[in-house]
Every structure is written in structure tokens, then in C-alpha cells.
C-alpha positions in Angstrom: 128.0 156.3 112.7 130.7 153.8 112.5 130.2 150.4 110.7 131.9 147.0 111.0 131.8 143.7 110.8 129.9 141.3 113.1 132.6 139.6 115.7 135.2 141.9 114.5 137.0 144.2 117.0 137.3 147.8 117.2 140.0 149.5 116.5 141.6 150.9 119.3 139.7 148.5 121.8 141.6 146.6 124.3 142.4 142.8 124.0 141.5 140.5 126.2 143.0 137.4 127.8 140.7 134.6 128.2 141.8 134.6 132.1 140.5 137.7 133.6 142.3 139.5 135.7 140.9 137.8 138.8 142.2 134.5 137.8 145.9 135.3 137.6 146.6 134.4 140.7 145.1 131.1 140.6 147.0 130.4 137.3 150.0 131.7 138.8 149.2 128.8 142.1 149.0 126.1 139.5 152.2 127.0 137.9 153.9 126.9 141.4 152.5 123.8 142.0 153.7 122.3 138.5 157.3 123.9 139.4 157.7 122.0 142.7 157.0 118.6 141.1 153.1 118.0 142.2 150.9 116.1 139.7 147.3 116.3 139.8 145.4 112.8 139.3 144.9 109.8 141.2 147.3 108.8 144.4 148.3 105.2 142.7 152.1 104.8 142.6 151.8 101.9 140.0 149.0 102.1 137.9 150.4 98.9 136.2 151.0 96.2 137.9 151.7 92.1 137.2 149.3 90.4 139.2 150.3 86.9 140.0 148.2 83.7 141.7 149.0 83.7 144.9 150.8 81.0 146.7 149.0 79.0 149.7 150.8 77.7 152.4 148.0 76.1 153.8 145.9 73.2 153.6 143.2 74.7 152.3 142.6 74.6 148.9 141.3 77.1 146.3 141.6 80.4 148.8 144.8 81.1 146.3 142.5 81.8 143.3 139.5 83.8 145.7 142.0 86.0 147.4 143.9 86.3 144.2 140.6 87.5 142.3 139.3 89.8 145.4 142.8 91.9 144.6 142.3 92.1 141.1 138.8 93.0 141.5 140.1 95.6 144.1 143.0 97.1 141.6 140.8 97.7 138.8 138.5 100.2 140.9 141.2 101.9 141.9 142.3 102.6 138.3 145.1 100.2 138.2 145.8 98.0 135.0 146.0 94.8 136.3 148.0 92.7 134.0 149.2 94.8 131.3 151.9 93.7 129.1 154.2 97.0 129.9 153.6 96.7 133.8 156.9 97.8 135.1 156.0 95.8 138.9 155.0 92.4 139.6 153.0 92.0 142.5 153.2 88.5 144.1 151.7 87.2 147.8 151.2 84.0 150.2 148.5 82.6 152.0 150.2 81.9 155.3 148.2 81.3 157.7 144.6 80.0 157.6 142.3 79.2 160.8 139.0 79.2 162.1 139.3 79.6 165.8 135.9 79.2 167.9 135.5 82.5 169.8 133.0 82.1 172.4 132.1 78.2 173.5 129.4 76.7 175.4 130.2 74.6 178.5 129.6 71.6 176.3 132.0 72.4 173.4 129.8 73.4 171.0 130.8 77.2 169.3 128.1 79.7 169.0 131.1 82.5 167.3 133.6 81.1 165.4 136.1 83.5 163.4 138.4 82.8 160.1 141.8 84.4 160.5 144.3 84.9 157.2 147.7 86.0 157.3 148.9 87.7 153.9 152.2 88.5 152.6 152.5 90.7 150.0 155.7 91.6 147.8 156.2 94.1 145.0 159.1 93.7 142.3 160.8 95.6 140.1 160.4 93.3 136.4 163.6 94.5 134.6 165.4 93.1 137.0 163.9 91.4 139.8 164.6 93.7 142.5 162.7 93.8 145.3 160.7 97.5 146.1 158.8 96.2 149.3 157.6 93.1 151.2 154.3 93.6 153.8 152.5 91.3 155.9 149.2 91.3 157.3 146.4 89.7 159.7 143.0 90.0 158.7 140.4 88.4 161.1 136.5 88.2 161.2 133.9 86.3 163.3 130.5 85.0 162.9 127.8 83.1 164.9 126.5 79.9 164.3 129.3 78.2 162.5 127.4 77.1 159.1 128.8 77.0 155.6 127.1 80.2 155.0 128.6 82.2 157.9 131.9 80.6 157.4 131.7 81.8 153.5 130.5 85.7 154.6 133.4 85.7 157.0 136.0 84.3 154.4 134.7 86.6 152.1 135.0 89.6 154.5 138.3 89.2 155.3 139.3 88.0 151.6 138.0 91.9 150.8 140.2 93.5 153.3 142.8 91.9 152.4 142.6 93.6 148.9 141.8 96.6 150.1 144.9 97.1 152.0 146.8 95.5 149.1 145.9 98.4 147.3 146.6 101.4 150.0 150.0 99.4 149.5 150.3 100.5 145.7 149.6 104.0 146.7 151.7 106.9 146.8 153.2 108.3 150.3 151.8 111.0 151.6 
């Protein structure tokens, strides 16, 4: 009888590859991927990005800062460094438009659905030197019944939210 070592191998025994021979062709798919230029991870084109207060155009006061905050909040889920000191982009936008148009009306005058309307614009730029990579505009809308603070706030906030959210499809990669 034949002694050896614990672990070691036996002479004449065949060495094996830590990928099996059923896995070859899956290594082989990933190193066709990596050839044609794909990169696994997230589908952010600018994970970091300059983040400036947005500019109102408006009369109304203070939706600067919320909208502002809404798309920072919004970049940092997706993974994107909001404010770093290397951020090769600078993200800037506008308030342009602001209004509450009543929806539906009684005979009287008196709104039972109002509705807040913003109109973002949206502009990415290169930092090193100031070139402009893409300008967007959007109008976000959302109504609510019985025109109170409270209703008015849920609706600002709604469409302060979609407003980030599409900032950030903006900052993704084409498909």
C-alpha cells in the first residue's frame, strides 16, 4: 500500500483547473464581452457629478434649495457622488416656470382640484473647460383636491421628486 501525505497529490494524477470543463464556455462569454468594450456595474455615465443650487426664475421663493436637495437626495441612491472634489461634470438647472392652476372649478369660483406645474431645465458641463455635454427641459405636473397647505405641499413635493428622478435617468448611460 502506497503512503503520502495528507492534501498532497498523486503522482501521475491529473491536475485540475479550478473552472471545470463545463464552465469554459461561460469564461470564454465573459472574455468576449470584456473584448468588445462592455463593463459590468451600474448604468451611471457620471458617477461624479458637481451639484449646484439651482436658479429660480420665479417668484416663489425657497423651491431653489427643495428641488435642489430632492436631486441630491435622488443622485446618491443611484450611486452617484454628489459633490466630490474630482467630479469631472457640473450639473446646473432653473426653476422656470411655477403655477398652480385650478383644475376643476365650481360654478361659484371656488376650486375643488387645483394642480402645481414646474418647468425644469437642466444642463451638464464639462469642468476643465466649461463645455457644454447636454441641456434638457422638462414639465412636471401634479393635482390635488381641496386646495390647503397640506395638499399644495404633497403636490409640490410630488413633482419636486420627479423632477429628480428624471434628472437622474439624464446621467445615465445610452442604451
Amino acid at each position: 500500500m502506497e503512503r503520502r501525505e495528507a492534501g498532497a497529490p498523486r503522482i501521475g494524477a491529473e491536475s485540475r483547473s479550478p473552472l471545470g470543463p463545463a464552465s469554459r464556455p461561460f469564461a470564454f462569454c465573459l472574455l468576449l464581452l470584456a473584448a468588445c468594450g462592455y463593463r459590468f456595474g451600474g448604468i451611471v455615465e457620471h458617477p461624479r457629478v458637481t451639484l449646484t443650487m439651482f436658479d429660480n426664475l420665479t417668484e416663489r421663493r425657497t423651491h431653489e434649495v427643495d428641488l435642489t436637495e430632492a436631486v441630491a437626495r435622488e443622485m446618491t441612491g443611484a450611486g452617484i457622488a454628489v459633490n466630490a472634489s474630482d467630479a469631472p461634470v457640473e450639473l446646473t438647472g432653473r426653476i422656470v416656470d411655477f403655477r398652480e392652476p385650478p383644475v376643476v372649478e365650481t360654478g361659484k369660483d371656488e376650486v375643488l382640484v387645483s394642480s402645481v406645474v414646474i418647468q425644469l431645465e437642466i444642463s451638464l458641463r464639462r469642468r476643465s473647460d466649461g463645455s457644454t455635454l447636454w441641456t434638457h427641459s422638462r414639465t412636471e405636473s401634479a393635482s390635488f383636491a381641496r386646495p390647503g397647505s397640506d395638499s399644495r405641499e404633497a403636490g409640490r413635493q410630488e413633482v419636486f421628486d420627479r423632477l429628480a428622478r428624471w434628472v437622474v435617468t439624464k446621467l445615465e448611460k445610452e442604451w
